[in-house]
C-alpha positions in Angstrom: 0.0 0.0 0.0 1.7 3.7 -1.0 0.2 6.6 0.0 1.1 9.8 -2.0 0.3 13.0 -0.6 -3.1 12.5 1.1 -4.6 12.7 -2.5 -3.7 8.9 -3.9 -3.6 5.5 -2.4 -2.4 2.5 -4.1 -3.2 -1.0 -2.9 -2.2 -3.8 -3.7 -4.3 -7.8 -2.8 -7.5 -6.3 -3.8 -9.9 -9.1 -4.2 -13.4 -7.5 -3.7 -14.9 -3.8 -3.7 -17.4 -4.0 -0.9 -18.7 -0.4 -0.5 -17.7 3.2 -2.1 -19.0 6.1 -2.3 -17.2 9.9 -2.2 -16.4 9.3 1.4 -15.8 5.7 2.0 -14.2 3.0 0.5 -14.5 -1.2 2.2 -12.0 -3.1 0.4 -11.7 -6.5 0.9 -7.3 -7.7 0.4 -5.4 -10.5 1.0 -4.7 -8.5 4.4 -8.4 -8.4 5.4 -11.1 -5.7 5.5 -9.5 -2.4 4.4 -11.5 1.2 4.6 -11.0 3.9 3.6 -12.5 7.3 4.7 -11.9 10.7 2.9 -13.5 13.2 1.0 -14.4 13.1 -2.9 -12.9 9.5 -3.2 -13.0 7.8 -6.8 -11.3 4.8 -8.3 -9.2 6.0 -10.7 -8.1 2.3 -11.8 -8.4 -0.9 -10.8 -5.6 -3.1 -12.8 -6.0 -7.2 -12.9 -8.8 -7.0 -9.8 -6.0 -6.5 -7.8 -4.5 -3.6 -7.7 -6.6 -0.3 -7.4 -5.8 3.4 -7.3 -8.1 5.6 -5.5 -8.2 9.3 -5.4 -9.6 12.2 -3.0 -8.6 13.5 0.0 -7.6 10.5 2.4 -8.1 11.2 6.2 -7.8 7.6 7.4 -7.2 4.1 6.5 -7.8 1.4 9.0 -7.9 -2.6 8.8 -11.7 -4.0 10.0 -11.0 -6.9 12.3 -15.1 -6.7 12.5 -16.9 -8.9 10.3 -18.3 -7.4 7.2 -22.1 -8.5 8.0 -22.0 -6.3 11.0 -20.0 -3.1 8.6 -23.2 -3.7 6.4 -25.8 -3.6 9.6 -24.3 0.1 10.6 -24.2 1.3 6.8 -28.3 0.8 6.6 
């Protein structure tokens, strides 16, 4: 994972997109449960499904060591 100036984040082991929108991204990686959390955040590529490239303004990235079902209880 490289993070370039707040403004583009590069991961690597992405095997599933699980939630984005312009201020959160769930990704799940070879590492586990990855998110995300920003402002204006796009995908500006995502090479072989598994490498992506995301843009915005990153504030915070944090591994989930929650289960995803219980992410996708407090997103409703």
């Amino acid at each position: 994972m490289t993070l370039k100036d707040r403004n583009k984040l590069v991961v690597t082991g992405v095997k599933q997109i699980k939630k984005l929108d312009s201020e959160l991204a769930i990704l799940d990686t070879t590492a586990g449960l990855l998110s995300v959390m920003g402002k204006n955040l796009v995908i500006d590529d995502f090479i072989d499904q598994n490498k992506i490239i995301i843009s915005g303004t990153i504030d915070k990235l944090a591994y989930n060591m929650i289960k995803l079902s219980l992410i996708k209880k407090i997103l409703k």
